[in-house]
N, C-alpha and C positions, 0 to 999 in steps of 0.2 A: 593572353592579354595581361599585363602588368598594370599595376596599382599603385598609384604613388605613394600612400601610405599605407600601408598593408593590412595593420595593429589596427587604425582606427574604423577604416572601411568593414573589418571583420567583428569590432564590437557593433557595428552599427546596421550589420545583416544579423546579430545573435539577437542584438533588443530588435529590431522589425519583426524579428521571426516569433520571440516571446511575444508581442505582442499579439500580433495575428492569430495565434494560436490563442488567446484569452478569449478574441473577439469571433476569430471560426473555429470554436473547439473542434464543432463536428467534422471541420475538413481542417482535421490537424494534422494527418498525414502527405496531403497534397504540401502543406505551408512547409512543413519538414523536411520534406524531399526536394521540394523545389528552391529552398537554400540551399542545400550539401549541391545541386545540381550549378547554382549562380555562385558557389562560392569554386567548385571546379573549375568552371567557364574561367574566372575571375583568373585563375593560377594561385588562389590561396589557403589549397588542396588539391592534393591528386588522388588520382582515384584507388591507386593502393594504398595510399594513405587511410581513405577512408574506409575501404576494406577489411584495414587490419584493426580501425578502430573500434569493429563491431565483435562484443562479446558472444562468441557462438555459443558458451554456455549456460549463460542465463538467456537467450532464444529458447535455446531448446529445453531450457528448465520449465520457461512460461511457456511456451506450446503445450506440454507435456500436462501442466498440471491446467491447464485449459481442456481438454479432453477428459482427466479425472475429475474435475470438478464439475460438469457438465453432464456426465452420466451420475455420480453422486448426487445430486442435486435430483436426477431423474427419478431417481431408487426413494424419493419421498420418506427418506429415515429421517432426516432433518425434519420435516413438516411435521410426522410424527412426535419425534423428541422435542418439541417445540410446545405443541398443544399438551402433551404430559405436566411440562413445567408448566407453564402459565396454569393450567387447572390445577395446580397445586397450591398457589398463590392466595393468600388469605382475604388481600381485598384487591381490586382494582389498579392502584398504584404500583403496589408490594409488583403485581404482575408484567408491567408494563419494565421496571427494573429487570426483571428475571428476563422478561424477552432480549432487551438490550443488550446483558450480561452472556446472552447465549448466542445471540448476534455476533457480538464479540470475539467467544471462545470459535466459532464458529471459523470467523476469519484469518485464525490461525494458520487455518490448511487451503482453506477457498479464497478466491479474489474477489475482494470486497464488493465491487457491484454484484456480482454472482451472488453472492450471500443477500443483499437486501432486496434485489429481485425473489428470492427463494421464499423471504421472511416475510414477506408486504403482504402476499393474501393473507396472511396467518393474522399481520398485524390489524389489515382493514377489518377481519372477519371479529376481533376482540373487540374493535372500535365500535363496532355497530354493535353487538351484542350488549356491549355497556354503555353506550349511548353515551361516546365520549367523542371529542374529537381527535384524528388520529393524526395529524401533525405533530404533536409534543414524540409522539410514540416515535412515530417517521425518523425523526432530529435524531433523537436519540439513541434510536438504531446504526442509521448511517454514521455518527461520531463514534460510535463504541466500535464496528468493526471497523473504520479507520485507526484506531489506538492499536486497535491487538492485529492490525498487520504486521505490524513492524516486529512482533514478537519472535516469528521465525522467518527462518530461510526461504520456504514454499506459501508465507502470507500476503507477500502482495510485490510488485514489481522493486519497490523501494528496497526493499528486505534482499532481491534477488542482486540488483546493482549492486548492492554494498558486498555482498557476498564473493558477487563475481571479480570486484576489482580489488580487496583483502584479500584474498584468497582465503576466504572462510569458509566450512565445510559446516554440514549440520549442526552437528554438537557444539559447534563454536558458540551458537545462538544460548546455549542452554549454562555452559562453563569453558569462560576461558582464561588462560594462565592461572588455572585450580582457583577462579571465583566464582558466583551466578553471574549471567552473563544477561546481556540485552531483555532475553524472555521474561526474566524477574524481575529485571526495574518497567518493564510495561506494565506487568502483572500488581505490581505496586500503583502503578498511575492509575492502572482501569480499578484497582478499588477502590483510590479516593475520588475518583472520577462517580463511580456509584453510588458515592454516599453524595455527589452533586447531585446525581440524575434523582436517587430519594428524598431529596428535601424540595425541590420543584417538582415531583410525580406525589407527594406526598396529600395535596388536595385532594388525588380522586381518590375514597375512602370509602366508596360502594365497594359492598362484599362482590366477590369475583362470583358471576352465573354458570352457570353448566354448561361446562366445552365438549363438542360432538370429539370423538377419537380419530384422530388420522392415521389412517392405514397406510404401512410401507410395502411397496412391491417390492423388494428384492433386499436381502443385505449382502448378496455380492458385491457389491459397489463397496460399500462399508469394508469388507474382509480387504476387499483390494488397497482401500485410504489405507489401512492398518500394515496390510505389509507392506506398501510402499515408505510409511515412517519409520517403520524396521528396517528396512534396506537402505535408508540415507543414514537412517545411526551407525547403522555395521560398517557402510560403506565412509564413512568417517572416523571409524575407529583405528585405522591401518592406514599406512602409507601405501599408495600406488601411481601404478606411472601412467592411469587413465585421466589426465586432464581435463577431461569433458564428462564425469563418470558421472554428478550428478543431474547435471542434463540428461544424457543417454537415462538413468535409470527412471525418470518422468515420463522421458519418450515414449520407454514400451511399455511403464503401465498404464500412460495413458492409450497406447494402442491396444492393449488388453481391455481395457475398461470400454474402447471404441467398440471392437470386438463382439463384447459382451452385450452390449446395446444393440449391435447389428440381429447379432441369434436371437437377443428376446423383444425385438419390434418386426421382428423378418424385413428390416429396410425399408419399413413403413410410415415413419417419421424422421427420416434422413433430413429433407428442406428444414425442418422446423430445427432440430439439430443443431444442422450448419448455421442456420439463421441466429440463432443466441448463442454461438462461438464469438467472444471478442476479439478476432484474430487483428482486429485493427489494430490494437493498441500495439500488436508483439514486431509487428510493419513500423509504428511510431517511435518505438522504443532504437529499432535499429538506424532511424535518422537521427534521431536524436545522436545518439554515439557517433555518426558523423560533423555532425554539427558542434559537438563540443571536442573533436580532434583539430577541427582546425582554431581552437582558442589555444591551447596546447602547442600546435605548429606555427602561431604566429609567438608564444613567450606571455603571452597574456597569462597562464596561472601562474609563475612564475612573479608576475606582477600583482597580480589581485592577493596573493601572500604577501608578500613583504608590503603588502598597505594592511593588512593585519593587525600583521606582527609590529608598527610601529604606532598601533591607534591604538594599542593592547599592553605597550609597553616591555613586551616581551615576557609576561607572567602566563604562564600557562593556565590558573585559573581562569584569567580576564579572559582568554584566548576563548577557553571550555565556552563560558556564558554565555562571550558575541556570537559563536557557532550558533549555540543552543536556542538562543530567541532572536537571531538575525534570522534564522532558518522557519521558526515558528510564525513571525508576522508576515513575511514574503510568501511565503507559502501558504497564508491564507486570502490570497489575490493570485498566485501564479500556479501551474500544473510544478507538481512535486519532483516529477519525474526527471524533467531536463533541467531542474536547478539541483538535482541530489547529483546527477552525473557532473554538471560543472564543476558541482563544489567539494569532489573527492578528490582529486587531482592536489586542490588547493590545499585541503587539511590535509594532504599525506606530504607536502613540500614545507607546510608549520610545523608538522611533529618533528622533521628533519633538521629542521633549523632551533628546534628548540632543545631537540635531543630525548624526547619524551616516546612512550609506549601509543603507537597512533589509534591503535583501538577505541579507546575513550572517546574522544575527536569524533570520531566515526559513527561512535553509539549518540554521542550527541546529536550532532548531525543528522542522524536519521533520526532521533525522535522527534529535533523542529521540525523536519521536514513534512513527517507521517503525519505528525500528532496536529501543526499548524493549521490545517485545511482545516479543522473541524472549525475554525471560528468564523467561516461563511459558508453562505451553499453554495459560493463558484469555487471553493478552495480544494474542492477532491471529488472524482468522476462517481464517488460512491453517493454525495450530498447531490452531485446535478441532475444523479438518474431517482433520489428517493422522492425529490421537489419535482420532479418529472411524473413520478407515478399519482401524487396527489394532486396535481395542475389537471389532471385526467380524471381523479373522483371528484372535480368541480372545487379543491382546495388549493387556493392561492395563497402561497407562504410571502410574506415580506420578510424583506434581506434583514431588519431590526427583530424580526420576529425568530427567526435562526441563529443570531448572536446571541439573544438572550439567557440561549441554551448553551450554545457554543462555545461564547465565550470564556464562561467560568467552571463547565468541562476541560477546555483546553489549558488553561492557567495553573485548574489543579493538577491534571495529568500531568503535564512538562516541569509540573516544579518539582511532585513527588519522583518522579520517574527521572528527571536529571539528576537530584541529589544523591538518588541510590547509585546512579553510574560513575558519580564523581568520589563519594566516598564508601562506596562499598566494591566498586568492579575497581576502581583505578589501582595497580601494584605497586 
């Protein structure tokens, strides 16, 4: 079936589809697939086309570290190191910051909703203890490990796109072309960000009560996180001709980690397991790559650059900004994920035309993108599942009441955290 205008019908199943997925998050897989399926039908994709758009190695990055984070998560060393800090905490606020802070550092390695499901009893159990209410705590949680995904490679799906389409390796996240790289302008955001979250936690000024100790079953889990960050540094330190290597190297220590969980439950808690694996999103993420091949196959990036580059004037700073908070407001109304993959394409066709080092771009880019959701609870799957778990202890969040927090979290973060990649990474 032929299309008389090819360009326009194909913008006009990308916004349906964006939308839909706003309005049916939870069947955002179905709305995904069944575009890449109408846009085949249509002839405005084929279907090796859309085969080879899908990055098999950030799949299998996120399978992999889906499997490690979920037995991690099991091994209750997190819950443990959790309740340590907060009782360390001089009053009530001071601790509610440290929780956040370690939420955070936290989502370095785990995927963000994975982390604030893990943190939430921790945090209701401080709430009640101090007879506080635990929404401000909630926000603040789910916006802090939204910031520090973006910090590495293995932080959150965002972090892995960019990865896979740069051809960035580990280390890249930490120093690149001999600067700090992306990790350190986060690392900069999340602490002006915390001096946010302490000036609004700052009221609750009750001393902090006596926290019960939580017991870790196992630091297997742990030993395992630790070598596996060891083996993406090594394995990014040398050139090799395994293209897939840091997928493959998640795969099996998430199968280890599977493994390991099988011998110490004797297969006892399998359902429960598989049940809080979010294998959906890693199904979403592969329509997605479909879906924005055929923008690509119709000349559409191509186009959405050079309206850029002529609204920007052609100054690569202008350029830097528009990325950096075009990226941050959209993305605090739309899913992060399919506007980071549209919009790589584009900034790698800007750096070309302007003649610049495209990394930068990129690091922008992924900050609005990461850092933007935090200015609603529909802007990041880690804000819709934290308003999720309080809508259940009988607390109703208003969407004014998450901005308030949100908002000027986010503003600091993206300012501190772009200026450091613009003048301290840019070469």
């Amino acid at each position: 079936m032929l299309v008389p205008n090819p360009k326009l019908v194909t913008i006009l199943i990308f916004l349906a589809t964006y939308a839909l997925i706003i309005f049916f998050y939870h069947h955002k897989i179905f709305v995904v697939w069944g575009a890449a399926a109408l846009l085949v039908v249509l002839r405005l994709l084929t279907p090796l086309q859309g085969l080879e758009a899908i990055d098999w190695n950030v799949i299998l990055l996120y399978f992999g570290m889906l499997l490690v984070s979920e037995v991690f998560l099991f091994s209750k060393m997190p819950d443990h190191l959790a309740t340590l800090l907060a009782a360390r905490a001089g009053n009530v606020g001071i601790a509610m910051v440290l929780i956040c802070v370690f939420t955070g550092l936290l989502s370095t390695a785990i995927e963000n909703v994975a982390v604030v499901l893990l943190v939430a009893p921790i945090a209701l159990s401080i709430s009640k203890k101090c007879g506080i209410n635990p929404v401000p705590l909630f926000i603040g949680m789910s916006i802090s490990s939204n910031l520090q995904g973006a910090a590495t490679l293995i932080g959150d799906p965002p972090s892995m796109l960019l990865a896979g389409f740069a051809k960035m390796n580990f280390n890249d996240f930490f120093v690149i072309g001999g600067k700090p790289s992306i990790f350190f302008a986060v690392q900069v955001g999340a602490a002006v960000s915390a001096l946010v979250l302490f000036f609004i936690f700052k009221k609750y000024h009750k001393p902090m009560p006596a926290l019960k100790k939580e017991r870790y079953a196992s630091v297997v889990p742990s030993v395992l996180v630790f070598l596996l960050v060891v083996s993406l540094i090594i394995s990014s330190s040398f050139t090799h001709p395994v293209s897939y290597l840091t997928g493959l190297l998640c795969i099996v220590f998430g199968v280890i980690c599977f493994l390991w969980y099988l011998l110490s439950t004797k297969g006892k808690e399998l359902s429960r397991f598989a049940a809080n694996l979010d294998w959906q999103t890693g199904v979403f993420l592969m329509g997605i790559f479909v879906l924005v091949r055929s923008l690509s196959a119709q000349g559409l990036m191509e186009d959405a650059a050079r309206l850029i580059l002529r609204a920007s004037g052609g100054s690569p700073f202008v350029v830097y900004l528009m990325i950096v908070w075009i990226s941050v407001f959209l993305s605090a109304f739309i899913d992060n994920v399919p506007f980071l993959v549209a919009m790589l394409p584009v900034v790698r066709i800007i750096t070309v035309e302007l003649g610049i080092v495209p990394y930068v771009m990129y690091f922008g880019l992924l900050l609005g993108a990461s850092i933007g959701g935090n200015i609603t609870p529909i802007g990041a799957s880690a804000n819709i599942v934290a308003m999720g778990i309080l809508k259940k202890q009988g607390y109703h969040v208003r969407f004014m009441e998450f901005v308030r927090i949100g908002f000027p979290f986010t503003i600091a973060a993206v300012i501190a955290s772009s200026i450091f990649v613009w003048f301290v990474v840019t070469p």
